[in-house]
Z-matrix of the N, CA and C atoms (Angstrom, degrees):
N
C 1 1.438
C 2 1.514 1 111.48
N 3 1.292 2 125.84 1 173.46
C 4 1.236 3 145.05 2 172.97
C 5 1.709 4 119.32 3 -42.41
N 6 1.056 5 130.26 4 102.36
C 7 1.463 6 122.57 5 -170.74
C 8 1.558 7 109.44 6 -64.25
N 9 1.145 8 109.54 7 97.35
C 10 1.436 9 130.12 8 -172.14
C 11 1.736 10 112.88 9 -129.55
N 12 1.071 11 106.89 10 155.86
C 13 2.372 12 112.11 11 175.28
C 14 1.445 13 97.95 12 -58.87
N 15 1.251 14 122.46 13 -36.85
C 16 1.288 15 112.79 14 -158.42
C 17 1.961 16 106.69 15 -78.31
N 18 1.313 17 113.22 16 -37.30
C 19 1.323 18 114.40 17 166.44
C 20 1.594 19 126.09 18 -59.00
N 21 1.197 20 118.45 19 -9.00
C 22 1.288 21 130.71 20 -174.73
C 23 1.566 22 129.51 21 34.67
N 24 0.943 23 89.85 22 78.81
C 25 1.596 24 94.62 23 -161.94
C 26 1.633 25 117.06 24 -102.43
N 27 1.303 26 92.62 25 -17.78
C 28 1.962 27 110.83 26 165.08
C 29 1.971 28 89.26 27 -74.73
N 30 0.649 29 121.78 28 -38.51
C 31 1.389 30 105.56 29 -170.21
C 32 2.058 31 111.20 30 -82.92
N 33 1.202 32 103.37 31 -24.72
C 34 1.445 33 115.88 32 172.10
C 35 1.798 34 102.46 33 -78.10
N 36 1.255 35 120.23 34 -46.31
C 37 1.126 36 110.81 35 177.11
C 38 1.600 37 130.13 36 -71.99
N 39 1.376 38 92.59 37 -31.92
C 40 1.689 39 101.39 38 163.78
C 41 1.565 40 116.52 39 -63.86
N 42 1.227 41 116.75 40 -41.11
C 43 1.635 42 126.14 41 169.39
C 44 1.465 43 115.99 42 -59.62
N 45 1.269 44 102.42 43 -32.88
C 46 1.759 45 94.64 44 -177.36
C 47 1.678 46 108.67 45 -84.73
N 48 1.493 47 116.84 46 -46.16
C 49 1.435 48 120.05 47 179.90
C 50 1.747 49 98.22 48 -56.31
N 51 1.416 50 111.61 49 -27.66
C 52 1.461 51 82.62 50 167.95
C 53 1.523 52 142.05 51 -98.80
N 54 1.127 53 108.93 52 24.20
C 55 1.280 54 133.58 53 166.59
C 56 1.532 55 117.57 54 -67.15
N 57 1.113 56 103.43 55 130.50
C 58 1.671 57 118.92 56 -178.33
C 59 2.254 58 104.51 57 -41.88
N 60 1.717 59 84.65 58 127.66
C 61 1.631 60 63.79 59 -171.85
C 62 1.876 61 143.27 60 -84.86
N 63 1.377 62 106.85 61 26.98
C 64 1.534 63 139.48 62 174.61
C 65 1.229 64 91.24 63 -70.42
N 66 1.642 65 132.27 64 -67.64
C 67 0.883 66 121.40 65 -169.28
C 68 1.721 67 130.82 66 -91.69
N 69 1.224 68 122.52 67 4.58
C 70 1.564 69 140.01 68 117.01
C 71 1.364 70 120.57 69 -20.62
N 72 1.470 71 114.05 70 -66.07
C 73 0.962 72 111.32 71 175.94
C 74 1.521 73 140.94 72 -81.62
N 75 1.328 74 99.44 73 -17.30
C 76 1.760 75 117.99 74 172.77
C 77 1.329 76 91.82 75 -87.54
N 78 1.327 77 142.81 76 -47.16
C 79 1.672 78 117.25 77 -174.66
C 80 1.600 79 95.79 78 -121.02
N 81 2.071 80 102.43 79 160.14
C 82 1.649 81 106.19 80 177.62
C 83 1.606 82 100.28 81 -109.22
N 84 1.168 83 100.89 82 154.88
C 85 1.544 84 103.28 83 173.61
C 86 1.642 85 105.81 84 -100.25
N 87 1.521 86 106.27 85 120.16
C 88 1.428 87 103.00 86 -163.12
C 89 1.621 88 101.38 87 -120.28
N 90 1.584 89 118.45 88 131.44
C 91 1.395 90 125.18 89 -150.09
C 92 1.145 91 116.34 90 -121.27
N 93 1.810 92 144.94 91 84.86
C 94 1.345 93 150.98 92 -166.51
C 95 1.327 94 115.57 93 -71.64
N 96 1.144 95 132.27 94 125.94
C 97 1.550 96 120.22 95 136.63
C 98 1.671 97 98.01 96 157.28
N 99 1.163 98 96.03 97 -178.32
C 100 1.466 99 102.47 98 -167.88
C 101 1.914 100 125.05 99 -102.05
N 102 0.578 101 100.35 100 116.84
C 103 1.694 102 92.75 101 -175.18
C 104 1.812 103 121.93 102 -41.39
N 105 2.151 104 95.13 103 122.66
C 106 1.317 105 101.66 104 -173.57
C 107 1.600 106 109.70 105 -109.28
N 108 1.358 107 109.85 106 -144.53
C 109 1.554 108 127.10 107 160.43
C 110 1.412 109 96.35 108 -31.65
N 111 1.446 110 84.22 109 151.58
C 112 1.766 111 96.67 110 142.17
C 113 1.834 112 123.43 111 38.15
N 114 1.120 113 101.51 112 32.01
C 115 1.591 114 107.88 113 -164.28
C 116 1.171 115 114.06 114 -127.64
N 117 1.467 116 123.03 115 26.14
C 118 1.536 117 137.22 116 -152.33
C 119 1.647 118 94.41 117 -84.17
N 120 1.643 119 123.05 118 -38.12
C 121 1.541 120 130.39 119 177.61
C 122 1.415 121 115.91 120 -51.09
N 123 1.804 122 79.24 121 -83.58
C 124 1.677 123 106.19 122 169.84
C 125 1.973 124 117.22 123 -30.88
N 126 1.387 125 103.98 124 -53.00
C 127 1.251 126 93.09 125 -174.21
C 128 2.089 127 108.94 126 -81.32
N 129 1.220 128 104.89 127 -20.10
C 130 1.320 129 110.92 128 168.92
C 131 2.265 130 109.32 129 -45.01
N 132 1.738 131 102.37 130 -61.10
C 133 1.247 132 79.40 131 173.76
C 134 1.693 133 119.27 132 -99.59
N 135 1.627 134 119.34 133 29.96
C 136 1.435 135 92.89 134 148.34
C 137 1.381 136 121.18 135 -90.08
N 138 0.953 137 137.45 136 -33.44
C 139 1.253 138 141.29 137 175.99
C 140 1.542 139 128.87 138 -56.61
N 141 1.779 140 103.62 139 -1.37
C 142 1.005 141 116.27 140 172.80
C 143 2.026 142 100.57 141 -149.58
N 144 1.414 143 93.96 142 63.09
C 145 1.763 144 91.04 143 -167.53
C 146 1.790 145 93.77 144 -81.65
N 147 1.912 146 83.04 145 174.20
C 148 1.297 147 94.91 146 175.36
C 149 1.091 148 93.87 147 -78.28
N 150 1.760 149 98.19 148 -164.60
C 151 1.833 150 119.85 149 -167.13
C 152 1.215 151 108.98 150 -84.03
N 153 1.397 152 125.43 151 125.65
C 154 1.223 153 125.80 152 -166.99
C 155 2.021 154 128.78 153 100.59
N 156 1.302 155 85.01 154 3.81
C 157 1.697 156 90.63 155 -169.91
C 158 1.969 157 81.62 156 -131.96
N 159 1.576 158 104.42 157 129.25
C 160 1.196 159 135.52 158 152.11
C 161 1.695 160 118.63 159 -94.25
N 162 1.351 161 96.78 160 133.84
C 163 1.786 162 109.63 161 178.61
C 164 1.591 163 88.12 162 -129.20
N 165 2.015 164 93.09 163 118.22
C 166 1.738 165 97.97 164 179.73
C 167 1.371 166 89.76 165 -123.22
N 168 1.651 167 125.49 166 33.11
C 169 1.986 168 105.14 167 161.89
C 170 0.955 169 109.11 168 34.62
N 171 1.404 170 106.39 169 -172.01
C 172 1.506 171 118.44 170 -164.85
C 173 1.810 172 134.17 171 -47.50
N 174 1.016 173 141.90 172 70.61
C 175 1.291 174 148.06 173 -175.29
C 176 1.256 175 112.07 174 -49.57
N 177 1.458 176 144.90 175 140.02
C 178 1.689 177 134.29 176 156.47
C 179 1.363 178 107.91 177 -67.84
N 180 1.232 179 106.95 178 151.27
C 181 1.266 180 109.28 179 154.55
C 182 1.421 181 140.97 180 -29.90
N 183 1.515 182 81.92 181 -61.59
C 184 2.290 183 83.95 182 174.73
C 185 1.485 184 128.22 183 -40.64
N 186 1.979 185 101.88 184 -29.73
C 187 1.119 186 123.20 185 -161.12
C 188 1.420 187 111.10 186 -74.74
N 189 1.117 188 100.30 187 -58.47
C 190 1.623 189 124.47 188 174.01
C 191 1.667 190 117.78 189 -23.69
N 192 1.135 191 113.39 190 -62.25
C 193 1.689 192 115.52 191 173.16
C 194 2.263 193 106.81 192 -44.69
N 195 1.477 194 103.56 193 -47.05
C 196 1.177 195 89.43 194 -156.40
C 197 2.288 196 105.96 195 -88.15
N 198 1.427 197 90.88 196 -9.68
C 199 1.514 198 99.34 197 166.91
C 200 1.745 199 118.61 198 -77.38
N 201 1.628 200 113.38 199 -10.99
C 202 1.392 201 125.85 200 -171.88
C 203 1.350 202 100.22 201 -105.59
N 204 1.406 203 134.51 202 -16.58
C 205 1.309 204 124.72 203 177.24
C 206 1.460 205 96.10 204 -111.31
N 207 0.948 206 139.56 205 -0.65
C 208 1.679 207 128.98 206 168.10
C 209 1.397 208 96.24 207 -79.48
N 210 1.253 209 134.20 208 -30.39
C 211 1.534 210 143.67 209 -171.66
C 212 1.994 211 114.53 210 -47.50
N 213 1.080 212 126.33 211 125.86
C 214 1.578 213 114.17 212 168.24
C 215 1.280 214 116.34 213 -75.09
N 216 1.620 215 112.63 214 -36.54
C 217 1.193 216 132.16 215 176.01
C 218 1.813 217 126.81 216 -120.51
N 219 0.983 218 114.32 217 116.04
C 220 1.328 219 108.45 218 175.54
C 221 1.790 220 115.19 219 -96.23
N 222 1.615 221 103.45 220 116.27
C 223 1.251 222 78.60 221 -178.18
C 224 1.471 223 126.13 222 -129.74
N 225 1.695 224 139.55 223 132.18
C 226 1.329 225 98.79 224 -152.81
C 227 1.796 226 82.99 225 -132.97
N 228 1.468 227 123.71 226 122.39
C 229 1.714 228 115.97 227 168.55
C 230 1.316 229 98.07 228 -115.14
N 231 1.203 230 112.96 229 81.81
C 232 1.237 231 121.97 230 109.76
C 233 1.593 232 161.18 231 -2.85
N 234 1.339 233 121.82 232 85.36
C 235 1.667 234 103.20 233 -170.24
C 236 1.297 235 122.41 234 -88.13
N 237 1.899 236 105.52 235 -6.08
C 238 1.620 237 105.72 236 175.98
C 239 1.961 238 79.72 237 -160.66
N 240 1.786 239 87.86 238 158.38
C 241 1.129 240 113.06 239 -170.15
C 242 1.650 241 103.83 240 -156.94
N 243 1.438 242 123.25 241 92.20
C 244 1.603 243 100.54 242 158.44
C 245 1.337 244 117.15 243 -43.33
N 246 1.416 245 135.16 244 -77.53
C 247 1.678 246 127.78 245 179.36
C 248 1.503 247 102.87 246 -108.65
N 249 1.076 248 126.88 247 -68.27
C 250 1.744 249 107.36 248 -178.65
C 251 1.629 250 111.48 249 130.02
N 252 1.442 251 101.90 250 17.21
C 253 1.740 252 122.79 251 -167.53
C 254 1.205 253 101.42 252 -26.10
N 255 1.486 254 123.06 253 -66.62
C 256 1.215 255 128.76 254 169.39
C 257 1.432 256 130.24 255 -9.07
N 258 0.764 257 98.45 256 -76.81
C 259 1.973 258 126.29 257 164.05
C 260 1.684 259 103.20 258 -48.27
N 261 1.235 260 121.12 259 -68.77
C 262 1.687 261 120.49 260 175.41
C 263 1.817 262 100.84 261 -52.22
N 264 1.057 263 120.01 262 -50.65
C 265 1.543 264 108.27 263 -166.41
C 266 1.422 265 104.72 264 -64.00
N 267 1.591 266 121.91 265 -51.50
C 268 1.496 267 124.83 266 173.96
C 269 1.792 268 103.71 267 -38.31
N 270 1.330 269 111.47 268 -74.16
C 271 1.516 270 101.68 269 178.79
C 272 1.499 271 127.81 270 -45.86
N 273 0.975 272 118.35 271 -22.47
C 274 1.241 273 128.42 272 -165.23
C 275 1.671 274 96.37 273 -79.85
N 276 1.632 275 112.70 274 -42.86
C 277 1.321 276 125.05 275 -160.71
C 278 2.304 277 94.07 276 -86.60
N 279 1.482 278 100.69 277 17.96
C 280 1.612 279 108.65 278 -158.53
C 281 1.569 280 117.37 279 8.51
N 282 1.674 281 88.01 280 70.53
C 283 1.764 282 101.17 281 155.57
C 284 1.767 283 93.72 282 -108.09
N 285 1.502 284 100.77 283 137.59
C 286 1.528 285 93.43 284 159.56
C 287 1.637 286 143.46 285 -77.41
N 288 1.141 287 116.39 286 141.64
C 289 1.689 288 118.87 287 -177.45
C 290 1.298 289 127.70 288 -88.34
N 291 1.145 290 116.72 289 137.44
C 292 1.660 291 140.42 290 163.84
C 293 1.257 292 95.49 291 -103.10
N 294 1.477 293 121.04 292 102.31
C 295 1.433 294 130.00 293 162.21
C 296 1.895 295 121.43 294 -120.01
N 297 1.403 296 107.10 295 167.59
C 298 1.628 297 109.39 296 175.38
C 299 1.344 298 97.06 297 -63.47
N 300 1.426 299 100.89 298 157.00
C 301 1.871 300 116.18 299 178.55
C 302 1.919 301 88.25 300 -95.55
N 303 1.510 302 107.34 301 3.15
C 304 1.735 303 101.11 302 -174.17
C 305 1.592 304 111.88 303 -98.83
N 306 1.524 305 107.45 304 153.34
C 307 1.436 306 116.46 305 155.98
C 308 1.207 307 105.71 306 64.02
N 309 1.581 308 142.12 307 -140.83
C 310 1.601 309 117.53 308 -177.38
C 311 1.323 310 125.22 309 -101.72
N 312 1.028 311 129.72 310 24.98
C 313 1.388 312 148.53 311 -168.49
C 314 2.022 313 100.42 312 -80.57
N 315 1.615 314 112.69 313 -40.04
C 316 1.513 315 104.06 314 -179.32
C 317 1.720 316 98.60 315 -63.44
N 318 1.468 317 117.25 316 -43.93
C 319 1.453 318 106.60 317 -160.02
C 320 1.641 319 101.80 318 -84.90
N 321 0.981 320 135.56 319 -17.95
C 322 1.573 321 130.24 320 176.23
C 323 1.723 322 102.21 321 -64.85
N 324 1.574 323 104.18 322 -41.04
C 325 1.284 324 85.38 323 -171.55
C 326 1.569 325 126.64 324 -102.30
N 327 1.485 326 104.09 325 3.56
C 328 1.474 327 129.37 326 158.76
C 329 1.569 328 108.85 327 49.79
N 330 0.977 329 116.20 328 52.15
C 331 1.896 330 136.19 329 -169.54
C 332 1.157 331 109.21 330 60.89
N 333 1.840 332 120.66 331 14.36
C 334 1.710 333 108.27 332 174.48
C 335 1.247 334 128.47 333 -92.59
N 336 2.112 335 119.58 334 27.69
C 337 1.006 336 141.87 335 -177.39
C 338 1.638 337 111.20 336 -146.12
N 339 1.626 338 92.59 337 162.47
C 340 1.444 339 96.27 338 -179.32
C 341 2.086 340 92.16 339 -79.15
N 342 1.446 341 105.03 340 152.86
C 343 1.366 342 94.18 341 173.66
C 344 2.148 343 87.02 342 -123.57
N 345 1.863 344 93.91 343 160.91
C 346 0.902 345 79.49 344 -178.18
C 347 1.990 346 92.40 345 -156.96
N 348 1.296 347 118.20 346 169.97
C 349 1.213 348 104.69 347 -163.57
C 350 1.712 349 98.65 348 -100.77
N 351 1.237 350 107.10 349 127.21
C 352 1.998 351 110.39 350 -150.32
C 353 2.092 352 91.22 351 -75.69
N 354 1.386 353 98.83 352 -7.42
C 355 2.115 354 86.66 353 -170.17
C 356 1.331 355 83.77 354 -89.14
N 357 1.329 356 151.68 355 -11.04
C 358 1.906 357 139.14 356 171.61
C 359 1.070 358 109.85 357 -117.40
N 360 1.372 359 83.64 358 125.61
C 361 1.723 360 111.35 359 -161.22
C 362 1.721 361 99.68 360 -88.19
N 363 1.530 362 102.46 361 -31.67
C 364 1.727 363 104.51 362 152.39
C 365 1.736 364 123.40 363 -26.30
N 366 1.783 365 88.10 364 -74.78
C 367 1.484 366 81.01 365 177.67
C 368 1.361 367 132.38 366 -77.62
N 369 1.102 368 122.36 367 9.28
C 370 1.592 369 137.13 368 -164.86
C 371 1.579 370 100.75 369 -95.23
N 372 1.270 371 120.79 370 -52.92
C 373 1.163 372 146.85 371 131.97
C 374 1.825 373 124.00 372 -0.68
N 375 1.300 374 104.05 373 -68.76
C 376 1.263 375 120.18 374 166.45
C 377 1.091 376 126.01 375 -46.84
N 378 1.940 377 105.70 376 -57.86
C 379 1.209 378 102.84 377 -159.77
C 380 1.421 379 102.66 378 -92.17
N 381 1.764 380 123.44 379 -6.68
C 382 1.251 381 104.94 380 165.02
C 383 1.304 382 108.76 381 -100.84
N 384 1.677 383 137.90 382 56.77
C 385 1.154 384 135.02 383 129.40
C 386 2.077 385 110.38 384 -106.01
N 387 1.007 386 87.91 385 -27.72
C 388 1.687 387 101.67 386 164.86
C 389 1.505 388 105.99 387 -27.54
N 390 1.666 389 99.45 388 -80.24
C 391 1.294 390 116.11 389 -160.83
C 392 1.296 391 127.14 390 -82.43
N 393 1.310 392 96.97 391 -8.02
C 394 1.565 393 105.40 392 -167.62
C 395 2.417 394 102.59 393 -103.34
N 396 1.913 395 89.62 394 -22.43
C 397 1.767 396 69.81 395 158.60
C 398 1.448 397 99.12 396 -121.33
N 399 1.020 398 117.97 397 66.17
C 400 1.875 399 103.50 398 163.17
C 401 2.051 400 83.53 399 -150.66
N 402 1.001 401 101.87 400 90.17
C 403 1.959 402 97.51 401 147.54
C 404 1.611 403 130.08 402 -37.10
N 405 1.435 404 101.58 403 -46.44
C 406 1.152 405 109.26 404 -172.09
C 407 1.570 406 111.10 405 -60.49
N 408 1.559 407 107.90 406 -43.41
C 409 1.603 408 114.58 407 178.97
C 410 1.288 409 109.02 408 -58.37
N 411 1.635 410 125.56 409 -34.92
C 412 1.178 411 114.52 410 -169.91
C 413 1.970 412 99.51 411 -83.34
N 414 1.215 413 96.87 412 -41.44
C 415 1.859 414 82.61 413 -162.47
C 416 1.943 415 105.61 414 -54.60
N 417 1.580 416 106.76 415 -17.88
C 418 1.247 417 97.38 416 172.30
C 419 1.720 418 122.90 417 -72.41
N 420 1.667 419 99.22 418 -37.56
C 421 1.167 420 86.55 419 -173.87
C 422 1.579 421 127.21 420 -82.38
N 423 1.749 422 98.31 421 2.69
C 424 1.893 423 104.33 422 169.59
C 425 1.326 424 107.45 423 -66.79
N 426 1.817 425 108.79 424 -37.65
C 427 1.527 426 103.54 425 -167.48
C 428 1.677 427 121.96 426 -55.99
N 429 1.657 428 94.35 427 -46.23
C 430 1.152 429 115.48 428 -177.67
C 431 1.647 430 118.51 429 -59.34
N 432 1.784 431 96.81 430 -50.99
C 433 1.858 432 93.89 431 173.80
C 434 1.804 433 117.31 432 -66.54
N 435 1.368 434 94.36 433 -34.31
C 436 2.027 435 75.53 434 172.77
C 437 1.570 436 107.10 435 -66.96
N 438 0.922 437 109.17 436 -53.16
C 439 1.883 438 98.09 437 166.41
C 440 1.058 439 139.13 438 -22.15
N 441 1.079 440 105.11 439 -70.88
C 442 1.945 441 117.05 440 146.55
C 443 1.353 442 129.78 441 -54.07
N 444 1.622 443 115.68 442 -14.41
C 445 1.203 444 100.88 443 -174.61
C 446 1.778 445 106.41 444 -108.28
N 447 1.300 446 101.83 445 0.87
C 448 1.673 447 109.40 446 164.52
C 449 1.699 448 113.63 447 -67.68
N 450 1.066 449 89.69 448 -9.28
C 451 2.253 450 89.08 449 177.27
C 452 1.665 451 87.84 450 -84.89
N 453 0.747 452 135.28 451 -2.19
C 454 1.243 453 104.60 452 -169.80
C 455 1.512 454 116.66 453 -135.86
N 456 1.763 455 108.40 454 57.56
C 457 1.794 456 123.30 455 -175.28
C 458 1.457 457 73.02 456 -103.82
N 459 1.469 458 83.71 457 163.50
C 460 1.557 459 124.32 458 155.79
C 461 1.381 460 130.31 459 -15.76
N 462 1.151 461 91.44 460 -64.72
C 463 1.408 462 132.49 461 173.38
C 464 1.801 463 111.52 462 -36.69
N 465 1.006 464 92.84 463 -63.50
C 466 1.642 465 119.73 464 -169.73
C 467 1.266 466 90.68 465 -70.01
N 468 1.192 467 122.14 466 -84.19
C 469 1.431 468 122.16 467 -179.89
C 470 1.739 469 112.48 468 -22.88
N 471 1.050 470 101.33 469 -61.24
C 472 1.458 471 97.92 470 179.91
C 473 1.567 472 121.87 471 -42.82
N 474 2.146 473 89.22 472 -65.38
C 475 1.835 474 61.08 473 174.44
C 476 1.465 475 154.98 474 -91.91
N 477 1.776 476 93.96 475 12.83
C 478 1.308 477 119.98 476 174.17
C 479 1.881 478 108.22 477 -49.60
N 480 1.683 479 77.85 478 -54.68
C 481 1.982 480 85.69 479 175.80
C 482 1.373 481 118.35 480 -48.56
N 483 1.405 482 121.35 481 -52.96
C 484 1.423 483 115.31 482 -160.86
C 485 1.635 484 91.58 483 -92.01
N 486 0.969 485 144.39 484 2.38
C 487 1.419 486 149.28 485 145.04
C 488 1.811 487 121.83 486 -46.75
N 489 1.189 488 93.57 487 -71.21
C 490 1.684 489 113.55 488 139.34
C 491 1.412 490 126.33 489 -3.51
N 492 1.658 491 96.75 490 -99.14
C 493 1.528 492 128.75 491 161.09
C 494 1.215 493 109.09 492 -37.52
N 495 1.325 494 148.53 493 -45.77
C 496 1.632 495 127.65 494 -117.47
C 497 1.927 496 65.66 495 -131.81
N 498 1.498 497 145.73 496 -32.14
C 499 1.663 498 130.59 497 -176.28
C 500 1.552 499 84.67 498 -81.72
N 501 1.326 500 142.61 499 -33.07
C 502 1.541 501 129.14 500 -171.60
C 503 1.759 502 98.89 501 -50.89
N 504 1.487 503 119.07 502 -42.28
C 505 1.154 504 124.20 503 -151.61
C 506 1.508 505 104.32 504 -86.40
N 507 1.331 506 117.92 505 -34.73
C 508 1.773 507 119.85 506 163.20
C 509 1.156 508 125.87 507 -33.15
């Protein structure tokens, strides 16, 4: 997404540099989107990250699906989210999530993510040493997020809507 305060990405980056550095070096933290608001810091240290952190700016769309399933970890803290697409497409693509426990991110991901509180960099921290040495946590939590992320085609939506619509009219 858009390098913006609300994506928190000083707080993702502070969490990862503090990660033990074995695992720095066995995985990169790789960072999409294009420069927004308020991002004069944030983008100050991607453009000059530490070792191990990639800044790839603006990505297309097309691209995006196949950079989210090469991923071990998808991770997005977040302090607000109308829906959290991001997060549904990652599951969908069954990479597992490190998401905010805030705003709609618990119900998008309906226990098929680690949740975590995005202002402690403690726990942010945690859960990306959690996930990143236990396989097992992650192959569960791909199973689980494509699972969860099948509620949420087209399809469904649709007829949730006219489901909706058609008791408004009762």
């Amino acid at each position: 997404g858009t390098v913006e305060p609300r994506k928190n990405l000083d707080g993702l980056l502070d969490a990862w540099e503090a990660l033990p550095g074995s695992l720095r070096e066995e995985f990169a933290l790789v960072l999409a989107g294009p420069e927004g608001w308020q991002s004069t810091g944030t983008m100050a240290r991607l453009r000059s990250p530490a070792a191990g952190i990639r800044y790839l700016g603006y990505v297309p769309e097309p691209d995006l699906p196949g950079i989210t399933a090469g991923a071990a970890v998808f991770v997005y803290p977040s302090f607000y989210e109308g829906f959290g697409f991001p997060v549904a497409q990652a599951m969908a693509a069954g990479v597992p999530v490190i998401t905010s426990n805030l705003s709609s991110l618990p119900e998008i991901t309906g226990g098929a993510a680690v949740l975590v509180d995005p202002r402690s960099q403690h726990e942010l921290r945690g859960a990306l040493d959690r996930l990143l040495t236990s396989p097992e946590t992650r192959a569960q939590l791909s199973q689980t997020g494509r699972t969860r992320a099948r509620q949420f085609s087209w399809e469904t939506c649709a007829r949730q809507s006219l489901e909706f619509f058609a008791a408004l009219l009762q």
